[in-house]
C-alpha positions as protocol buffer text, in pm:
chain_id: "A"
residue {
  index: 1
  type: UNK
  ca { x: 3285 y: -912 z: 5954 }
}
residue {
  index: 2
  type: UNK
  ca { x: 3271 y: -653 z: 6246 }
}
residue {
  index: 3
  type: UNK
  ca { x: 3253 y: -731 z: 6614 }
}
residue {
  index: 4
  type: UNK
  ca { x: 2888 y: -627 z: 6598 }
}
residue {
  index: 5
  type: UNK
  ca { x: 2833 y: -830 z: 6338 }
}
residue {
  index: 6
  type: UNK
  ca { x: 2982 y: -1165 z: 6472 }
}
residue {
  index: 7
  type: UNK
  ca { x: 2815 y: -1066 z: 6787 }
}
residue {
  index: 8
  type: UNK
  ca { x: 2493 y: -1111 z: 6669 }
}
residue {
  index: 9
  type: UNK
  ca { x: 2471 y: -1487 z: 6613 }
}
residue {
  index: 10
  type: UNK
  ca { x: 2582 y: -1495 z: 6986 }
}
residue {
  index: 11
  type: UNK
  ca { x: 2304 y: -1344 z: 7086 }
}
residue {
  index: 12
  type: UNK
  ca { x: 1995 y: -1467 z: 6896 }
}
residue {
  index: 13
  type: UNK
  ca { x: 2126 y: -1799 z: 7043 }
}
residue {
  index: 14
  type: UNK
  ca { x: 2181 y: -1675 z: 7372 }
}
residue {
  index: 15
  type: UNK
  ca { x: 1891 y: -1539 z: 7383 }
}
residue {
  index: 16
  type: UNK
  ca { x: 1669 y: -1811 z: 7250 }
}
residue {
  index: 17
  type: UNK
  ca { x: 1819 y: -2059 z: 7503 }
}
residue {
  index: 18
  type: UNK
  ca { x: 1761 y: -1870 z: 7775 }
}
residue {
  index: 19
  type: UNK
  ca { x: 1357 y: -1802 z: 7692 }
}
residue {
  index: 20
  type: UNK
  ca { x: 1337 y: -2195 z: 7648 }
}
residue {
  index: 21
  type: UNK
  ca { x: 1523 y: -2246 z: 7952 }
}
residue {
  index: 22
  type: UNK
  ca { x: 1282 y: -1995 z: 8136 }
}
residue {
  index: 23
  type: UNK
  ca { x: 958 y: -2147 z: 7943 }
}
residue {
  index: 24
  type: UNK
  ca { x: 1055 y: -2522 z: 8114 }
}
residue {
  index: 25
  type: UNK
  ca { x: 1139 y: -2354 z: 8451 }
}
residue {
  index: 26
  type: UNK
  ca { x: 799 y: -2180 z: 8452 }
}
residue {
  index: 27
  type: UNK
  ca { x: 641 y: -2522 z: 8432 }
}
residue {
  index: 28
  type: UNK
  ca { x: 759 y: -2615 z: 8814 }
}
residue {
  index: 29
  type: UNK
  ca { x: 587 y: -2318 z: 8942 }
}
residue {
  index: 30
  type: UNK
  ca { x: 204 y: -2463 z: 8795 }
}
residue {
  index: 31
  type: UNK
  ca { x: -2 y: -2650 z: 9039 }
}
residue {
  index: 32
  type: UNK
  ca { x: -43 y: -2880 z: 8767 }
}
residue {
  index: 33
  type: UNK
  ca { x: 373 y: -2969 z: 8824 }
}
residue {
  index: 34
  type: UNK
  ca { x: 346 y: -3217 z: 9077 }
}
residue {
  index: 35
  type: UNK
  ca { x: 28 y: -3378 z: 8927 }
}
residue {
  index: 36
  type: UNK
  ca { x: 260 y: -3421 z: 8606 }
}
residue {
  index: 37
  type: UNK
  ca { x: 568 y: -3534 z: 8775 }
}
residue {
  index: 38
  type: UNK
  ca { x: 411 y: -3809 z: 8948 }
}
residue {
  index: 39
  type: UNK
  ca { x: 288 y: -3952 z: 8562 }
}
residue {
  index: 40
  type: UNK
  ca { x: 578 y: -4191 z: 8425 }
}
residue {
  index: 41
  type: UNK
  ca { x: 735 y: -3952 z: 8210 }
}
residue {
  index: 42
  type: UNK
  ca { x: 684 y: -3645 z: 8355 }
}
residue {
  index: 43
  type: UNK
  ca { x: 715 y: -3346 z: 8138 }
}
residue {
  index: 44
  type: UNK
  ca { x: 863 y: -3576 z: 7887 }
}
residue {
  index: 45
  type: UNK
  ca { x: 563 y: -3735 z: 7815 }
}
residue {
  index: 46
  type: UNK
  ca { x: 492 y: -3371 z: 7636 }
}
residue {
  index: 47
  type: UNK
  ca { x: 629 y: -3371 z: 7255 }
}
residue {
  index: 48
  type: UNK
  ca { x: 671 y: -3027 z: 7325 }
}
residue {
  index: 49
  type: UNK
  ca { x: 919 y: -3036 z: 7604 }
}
residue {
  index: 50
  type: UNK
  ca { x: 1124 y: -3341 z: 7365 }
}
residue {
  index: 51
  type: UNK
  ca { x: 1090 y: -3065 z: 7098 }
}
residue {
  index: 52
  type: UNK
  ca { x: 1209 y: -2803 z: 7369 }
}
residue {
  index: 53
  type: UNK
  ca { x: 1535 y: -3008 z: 7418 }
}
residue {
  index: 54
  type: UNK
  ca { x: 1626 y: -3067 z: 7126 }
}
residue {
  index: 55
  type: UNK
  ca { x: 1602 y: -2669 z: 7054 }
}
residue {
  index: 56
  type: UNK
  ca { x: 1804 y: -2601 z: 7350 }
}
residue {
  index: 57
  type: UNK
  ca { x: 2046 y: -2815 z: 7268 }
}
residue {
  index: 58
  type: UNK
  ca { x: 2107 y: -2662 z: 6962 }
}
residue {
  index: 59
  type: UNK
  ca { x: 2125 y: -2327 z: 7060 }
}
residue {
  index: 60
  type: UNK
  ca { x: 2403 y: -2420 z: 7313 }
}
residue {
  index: 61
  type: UNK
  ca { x: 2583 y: -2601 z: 7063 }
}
residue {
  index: 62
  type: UNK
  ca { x: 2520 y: -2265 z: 6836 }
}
residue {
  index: 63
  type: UNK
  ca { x: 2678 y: -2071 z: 7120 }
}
residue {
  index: 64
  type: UNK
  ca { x: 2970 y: -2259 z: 7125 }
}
residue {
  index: 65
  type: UNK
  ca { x: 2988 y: -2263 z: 6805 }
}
residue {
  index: 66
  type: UNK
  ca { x: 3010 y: -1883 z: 6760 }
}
residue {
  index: 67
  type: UNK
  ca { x: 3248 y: -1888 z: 7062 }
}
residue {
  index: 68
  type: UNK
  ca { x: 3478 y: -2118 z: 6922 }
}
residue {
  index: 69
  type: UNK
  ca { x: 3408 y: -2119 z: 6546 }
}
residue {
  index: 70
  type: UNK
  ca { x: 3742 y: -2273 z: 6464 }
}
residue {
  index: 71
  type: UNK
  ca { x: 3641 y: -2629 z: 6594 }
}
residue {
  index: 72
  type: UNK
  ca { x: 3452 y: -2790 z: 6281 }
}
residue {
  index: 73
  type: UNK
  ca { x: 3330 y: -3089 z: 6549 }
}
residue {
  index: 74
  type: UNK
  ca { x: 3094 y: -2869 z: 6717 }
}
residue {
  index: 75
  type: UNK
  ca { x: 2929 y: -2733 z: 6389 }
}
residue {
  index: 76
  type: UNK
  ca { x: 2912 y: -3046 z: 6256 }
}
residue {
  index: 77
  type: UNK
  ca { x: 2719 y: -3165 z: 6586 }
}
residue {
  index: 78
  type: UNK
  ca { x: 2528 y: -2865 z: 6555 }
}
residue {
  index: 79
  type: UNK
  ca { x: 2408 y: -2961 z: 6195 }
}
residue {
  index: 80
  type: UNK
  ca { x: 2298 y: -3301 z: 6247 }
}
residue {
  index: 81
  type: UNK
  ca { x: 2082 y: -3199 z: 6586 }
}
residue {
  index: 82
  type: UNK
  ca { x: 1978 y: -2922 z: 6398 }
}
residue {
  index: 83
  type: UNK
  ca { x: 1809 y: -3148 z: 6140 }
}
residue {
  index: 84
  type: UNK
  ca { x: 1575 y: -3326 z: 6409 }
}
residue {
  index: 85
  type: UNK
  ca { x: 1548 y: -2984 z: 6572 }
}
residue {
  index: 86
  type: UNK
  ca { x: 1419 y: -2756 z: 6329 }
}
residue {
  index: 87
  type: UNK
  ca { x: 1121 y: -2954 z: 6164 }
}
residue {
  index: 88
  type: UNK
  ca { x: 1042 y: -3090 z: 6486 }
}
residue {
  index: 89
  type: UNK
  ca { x: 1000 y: -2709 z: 6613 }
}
residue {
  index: 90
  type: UNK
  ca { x: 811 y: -2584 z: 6291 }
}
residue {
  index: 91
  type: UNK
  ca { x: 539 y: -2975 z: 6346 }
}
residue {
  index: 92
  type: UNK
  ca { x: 471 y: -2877 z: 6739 }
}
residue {
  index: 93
  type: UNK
  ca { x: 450 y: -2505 z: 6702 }
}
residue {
  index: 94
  type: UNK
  ca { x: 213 y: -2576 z: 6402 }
}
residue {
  index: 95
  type: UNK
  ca { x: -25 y: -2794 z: 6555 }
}
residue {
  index: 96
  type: UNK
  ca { x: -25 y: -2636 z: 6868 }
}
residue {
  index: 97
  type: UNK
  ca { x: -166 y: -2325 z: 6732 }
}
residue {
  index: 98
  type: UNK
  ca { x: -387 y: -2429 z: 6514 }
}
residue {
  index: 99
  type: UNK
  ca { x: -546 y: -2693 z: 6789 }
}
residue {
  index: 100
  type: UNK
  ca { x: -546 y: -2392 z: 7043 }
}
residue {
  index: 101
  type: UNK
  ca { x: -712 y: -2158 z: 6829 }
}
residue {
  index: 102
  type: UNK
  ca { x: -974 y: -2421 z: 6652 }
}
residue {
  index: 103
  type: UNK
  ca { x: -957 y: -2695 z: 6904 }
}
residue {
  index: 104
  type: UNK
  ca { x: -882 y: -2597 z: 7255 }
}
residue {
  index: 105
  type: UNK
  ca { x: -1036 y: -2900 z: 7354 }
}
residue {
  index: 106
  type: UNK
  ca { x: -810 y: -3136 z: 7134 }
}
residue {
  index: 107
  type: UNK
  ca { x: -474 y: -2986 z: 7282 }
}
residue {
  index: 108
  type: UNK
  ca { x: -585 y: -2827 z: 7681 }
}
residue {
  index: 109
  type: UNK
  ca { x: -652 y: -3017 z: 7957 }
}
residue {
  index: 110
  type: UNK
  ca { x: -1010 y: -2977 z: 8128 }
}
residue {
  index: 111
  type: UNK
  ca { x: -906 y: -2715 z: 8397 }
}
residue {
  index: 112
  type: UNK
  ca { x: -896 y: -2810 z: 8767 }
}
residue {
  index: 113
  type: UNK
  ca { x: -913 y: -2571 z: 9005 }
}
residue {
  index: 114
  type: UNK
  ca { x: -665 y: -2301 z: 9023 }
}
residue {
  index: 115
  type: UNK
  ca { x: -460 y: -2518 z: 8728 }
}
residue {
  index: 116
  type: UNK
  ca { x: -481 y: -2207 z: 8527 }
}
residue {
  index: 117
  type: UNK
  ca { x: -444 y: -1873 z: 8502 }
}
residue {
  index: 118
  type: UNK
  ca { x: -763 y: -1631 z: 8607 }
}
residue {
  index: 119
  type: UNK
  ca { x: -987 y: -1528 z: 8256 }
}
residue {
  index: 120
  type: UNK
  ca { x: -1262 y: -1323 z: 8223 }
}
residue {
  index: 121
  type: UNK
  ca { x: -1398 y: -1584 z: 7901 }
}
residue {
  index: 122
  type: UNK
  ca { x: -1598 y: -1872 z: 8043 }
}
residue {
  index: 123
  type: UNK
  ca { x: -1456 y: -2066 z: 7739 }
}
residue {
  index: 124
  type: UNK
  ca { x: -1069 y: -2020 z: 7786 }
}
residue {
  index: 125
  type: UNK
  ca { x: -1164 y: -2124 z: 8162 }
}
residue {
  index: 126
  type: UNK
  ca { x: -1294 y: -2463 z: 8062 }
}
residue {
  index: 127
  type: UNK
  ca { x: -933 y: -2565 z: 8017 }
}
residue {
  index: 128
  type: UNK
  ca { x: -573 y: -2561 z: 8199 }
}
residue {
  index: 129
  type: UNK
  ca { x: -384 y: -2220 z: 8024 }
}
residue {
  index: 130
  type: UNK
  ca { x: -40 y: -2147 z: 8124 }
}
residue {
  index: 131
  type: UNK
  ca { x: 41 y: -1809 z: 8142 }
}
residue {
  index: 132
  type: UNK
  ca { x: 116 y: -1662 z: 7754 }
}
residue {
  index: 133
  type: UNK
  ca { x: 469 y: -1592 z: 7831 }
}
residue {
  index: 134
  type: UNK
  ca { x: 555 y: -1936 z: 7942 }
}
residue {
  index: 135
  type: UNK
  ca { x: 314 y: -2046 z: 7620 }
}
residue {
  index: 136
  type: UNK
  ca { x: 485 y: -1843 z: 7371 }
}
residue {
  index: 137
  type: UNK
  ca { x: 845 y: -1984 z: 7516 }
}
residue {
  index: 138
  type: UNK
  ca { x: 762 y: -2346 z: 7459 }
}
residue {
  index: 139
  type: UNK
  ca { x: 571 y: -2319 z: 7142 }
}
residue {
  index: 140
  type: UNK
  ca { x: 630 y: -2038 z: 6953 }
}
residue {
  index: 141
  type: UNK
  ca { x: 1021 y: -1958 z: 7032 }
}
residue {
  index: 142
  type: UNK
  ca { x: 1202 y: -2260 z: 6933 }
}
residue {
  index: 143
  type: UNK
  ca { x: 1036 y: -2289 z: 6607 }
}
residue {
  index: 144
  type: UNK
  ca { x: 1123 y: -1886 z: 6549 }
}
residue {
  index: 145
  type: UNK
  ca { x: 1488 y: -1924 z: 6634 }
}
residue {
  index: 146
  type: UNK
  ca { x: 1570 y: -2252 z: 6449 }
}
residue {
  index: 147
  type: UNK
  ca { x: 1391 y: -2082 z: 6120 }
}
residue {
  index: 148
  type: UNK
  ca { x: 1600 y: -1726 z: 6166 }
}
residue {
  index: 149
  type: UNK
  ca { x: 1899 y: -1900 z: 6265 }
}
residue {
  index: 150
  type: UNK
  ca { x: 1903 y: -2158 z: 5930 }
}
residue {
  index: 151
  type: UNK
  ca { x: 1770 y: -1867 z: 5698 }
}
residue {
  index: 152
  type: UNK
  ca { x: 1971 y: -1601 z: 5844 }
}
residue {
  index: 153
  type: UNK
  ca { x: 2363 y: -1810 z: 5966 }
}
residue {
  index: 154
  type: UNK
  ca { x: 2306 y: -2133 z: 5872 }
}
residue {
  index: 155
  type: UNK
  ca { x: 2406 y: -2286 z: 5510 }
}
residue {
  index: 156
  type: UNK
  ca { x: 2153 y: -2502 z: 5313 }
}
residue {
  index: 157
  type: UNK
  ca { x: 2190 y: -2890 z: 5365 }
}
residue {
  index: 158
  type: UNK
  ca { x: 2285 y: -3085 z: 4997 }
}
residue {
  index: 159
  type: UNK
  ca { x: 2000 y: -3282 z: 4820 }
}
residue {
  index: 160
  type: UNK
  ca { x: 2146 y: -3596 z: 4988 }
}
residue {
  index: 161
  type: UNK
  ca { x: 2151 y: -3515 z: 5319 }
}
residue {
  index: 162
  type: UNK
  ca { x: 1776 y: -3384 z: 5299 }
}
residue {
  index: 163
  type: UNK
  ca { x: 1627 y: -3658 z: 5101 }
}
residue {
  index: 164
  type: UNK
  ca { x: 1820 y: -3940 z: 5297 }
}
residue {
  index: 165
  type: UNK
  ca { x: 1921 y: -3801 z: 5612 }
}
residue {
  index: 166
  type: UNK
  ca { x: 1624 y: -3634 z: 5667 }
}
residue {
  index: 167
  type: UNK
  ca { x: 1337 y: -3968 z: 5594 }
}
residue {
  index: 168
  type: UNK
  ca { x: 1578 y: -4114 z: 5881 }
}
residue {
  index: 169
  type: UNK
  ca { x: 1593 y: -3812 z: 6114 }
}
residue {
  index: 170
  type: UNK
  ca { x: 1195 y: -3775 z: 6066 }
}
residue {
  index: 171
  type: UNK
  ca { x: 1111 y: -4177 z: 6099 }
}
residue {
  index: 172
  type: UNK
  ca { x: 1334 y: -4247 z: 6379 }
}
residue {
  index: 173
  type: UNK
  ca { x: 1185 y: -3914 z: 6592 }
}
residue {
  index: 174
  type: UNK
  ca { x: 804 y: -4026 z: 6501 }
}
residue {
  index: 175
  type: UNK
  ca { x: 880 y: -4418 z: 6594 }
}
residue {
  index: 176
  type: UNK
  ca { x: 1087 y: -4304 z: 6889 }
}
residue {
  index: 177
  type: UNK
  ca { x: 782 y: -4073 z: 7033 }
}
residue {
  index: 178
  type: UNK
  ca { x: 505 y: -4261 z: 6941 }
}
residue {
  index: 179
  type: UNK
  ca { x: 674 y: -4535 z: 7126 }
}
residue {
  index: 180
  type: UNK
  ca { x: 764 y: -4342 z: 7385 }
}
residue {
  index: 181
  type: UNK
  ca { x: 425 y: -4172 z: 7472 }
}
residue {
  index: 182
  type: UNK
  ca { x: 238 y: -4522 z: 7410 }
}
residue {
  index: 183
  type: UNK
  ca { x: 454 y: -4687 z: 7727 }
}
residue {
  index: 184
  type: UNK
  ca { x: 360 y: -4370 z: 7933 }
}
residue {
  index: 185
  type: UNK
  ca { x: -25 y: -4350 z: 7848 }
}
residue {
  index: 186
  type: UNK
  ca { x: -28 y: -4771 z: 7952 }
}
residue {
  index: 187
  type: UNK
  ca { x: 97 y: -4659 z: 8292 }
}
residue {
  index: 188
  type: UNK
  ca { x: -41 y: -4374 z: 8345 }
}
residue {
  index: 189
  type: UNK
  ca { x: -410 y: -4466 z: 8171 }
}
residue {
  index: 190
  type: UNK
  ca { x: -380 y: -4083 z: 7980 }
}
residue {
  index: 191
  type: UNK
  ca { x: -200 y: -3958 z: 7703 }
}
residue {
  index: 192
  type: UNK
  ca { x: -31 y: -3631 z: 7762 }
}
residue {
  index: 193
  type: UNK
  ca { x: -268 y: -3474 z: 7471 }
}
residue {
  index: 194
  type: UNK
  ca { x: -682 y: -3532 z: 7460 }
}
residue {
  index: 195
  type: UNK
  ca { x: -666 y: -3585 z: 7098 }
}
residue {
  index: 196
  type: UNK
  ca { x: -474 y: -3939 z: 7185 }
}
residue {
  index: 197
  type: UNK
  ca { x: -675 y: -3982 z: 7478 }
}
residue {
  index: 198
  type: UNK
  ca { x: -997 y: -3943 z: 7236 }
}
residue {
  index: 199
  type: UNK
  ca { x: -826 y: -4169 z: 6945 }
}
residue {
  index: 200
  type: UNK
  ca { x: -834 y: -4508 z: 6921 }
}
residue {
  index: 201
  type: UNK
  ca { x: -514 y: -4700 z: 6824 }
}
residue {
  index: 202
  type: UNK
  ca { x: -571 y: -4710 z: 6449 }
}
residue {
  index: 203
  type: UNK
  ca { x: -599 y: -4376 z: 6436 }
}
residue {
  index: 204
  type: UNK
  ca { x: -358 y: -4260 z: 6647 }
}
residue {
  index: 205
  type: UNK
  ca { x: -91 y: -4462 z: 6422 }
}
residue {
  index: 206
  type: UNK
  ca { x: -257 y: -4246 z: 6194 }
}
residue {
  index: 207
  type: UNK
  ca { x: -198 y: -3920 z: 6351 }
}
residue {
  index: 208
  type: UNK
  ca { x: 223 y: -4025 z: 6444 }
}
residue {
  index: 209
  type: UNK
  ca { x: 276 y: -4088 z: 6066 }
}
residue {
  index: 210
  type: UNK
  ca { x: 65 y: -3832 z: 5941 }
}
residue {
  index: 211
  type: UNK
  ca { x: 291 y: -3549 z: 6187 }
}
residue {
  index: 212
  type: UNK
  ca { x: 601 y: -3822 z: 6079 }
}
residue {
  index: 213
  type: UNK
  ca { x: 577 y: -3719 z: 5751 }
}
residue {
  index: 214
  type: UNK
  ca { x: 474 y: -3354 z: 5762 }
}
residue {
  index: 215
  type: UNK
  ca { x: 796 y: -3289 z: 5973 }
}
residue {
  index: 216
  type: UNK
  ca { x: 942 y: -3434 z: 5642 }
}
residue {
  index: 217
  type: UNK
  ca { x: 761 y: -3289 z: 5413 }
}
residue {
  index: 218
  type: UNK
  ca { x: 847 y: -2954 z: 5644 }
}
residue {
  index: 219
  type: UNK
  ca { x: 1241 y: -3022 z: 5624 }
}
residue {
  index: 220
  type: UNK
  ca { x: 1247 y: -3063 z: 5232 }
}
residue {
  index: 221
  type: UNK
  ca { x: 1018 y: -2742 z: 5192 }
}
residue {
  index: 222
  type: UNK
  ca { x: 1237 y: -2545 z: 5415 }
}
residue {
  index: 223
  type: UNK
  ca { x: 1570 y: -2669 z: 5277 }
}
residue {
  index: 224
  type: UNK
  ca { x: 1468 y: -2592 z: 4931 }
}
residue {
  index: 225
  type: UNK
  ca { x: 1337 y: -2228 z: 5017 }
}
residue {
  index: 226
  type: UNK
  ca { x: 1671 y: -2186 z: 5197 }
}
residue {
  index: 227
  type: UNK
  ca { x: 1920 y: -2061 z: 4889 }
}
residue {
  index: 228
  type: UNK
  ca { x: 2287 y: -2135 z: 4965 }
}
């Protein structure tokens, strides 16, 4: 392999972690930010920002990775955070879009004033936008490098490991958040998202197993498509 070549990796990771890193920055600079940091949970409380993390992490440990590639402990780190990682990426960029694009109102906070960026459509106004760039680093990026990154570098993971270690990855993550986001909505009287804030509890133990098993469901479909 050339020095190009092996440079390559390197970069797409590099690269990816930084736009995350600059998406979650961006989000101190919204007046929104100290509304949000006040809520138990902060940012945290966001699926998106867990998802975010998770991402990052793996793209550092993908750095080091190319950096060092003769230590098998930090690929082998990188593989099992990659598991949560990737389907976790694919779920929230999935239903972001589709909310934001169908359902603004399922997904966006009603806007406050000067929460959001300026727009000439009374529509997009009705709700809190962050600016795109900061959008498209939080939910479009992490998905996009995880998928390049397993399709282009990364090998396929065995039958076993998908079927077994990836139910466990994908039920642990949906108990864990759903959980997680239930302690914060008690104390803070919200959810983080309108469509919890509009759903009952029955069917909002819908909608965590429902994304619980499409990030499943996402894992096996991607690991099969994946070749070698």
């Amino acid at each position: 392999m050339t020095t190009s070549a092996s440079f390559t990796p390197f970069l797409l990771h590099a690269g990816a972690a930084a736009t995350m890193a600059y998406g979650y920055m961006g989000l101190h600079t919204l007046p929104i930010h100290s509304f949000i940091v006040n809520q138990k949970g902060g940012h945290f409380q966001f699926l998106t920002i867990q998802g975010l993390l998770v991402a990052f992490v793996t793209m550092v440990l993908s750095m080091l990775a190319d950096l060092v590639p003769v230590l098998s402990l930090i690929k082998r780190a990188k593989r099992a955070v990659f598991m949560i990682a990737m389907p976790l990426a694919v779920v929230i960029s999935t239903i972001y879009w589709t909310l934001l694009l169908a359902f603004p109102h399922l997904i966006l906070r009603p806007d406050m004033e000067g929460e959001s960026e300026p727009s000439s459509s009374s529509k997009a106004s009705q709700f809190a936008r962050i600016p795109v760039q900061m959008d498209l680093a939080l939910h479009a990026v992490p998905a996009i490098s995880l998928l390049l990154d397993f399709f282009l570098l990364e090998r396929k993971y065995t039958n076993k490991q998908a079927i077994y270690g990836g139910f466990f990855v994908a039920a642990a993550s949906g108990l864990w958040y759903a959980w997680w986001v239930e302690e914060c909505a008690k104390f803070n009287g919200i959810f983080p998202y309108p469509f919890l804030t509009f759903s009952p509890f029955h069917i909002r133990v819908v909608i965590y197993s429902v994304a619980t098993a499409f990030a499943y469901v996402c894992f096996l479909t991607l690991n099969a498509l994946r070749r070698a």
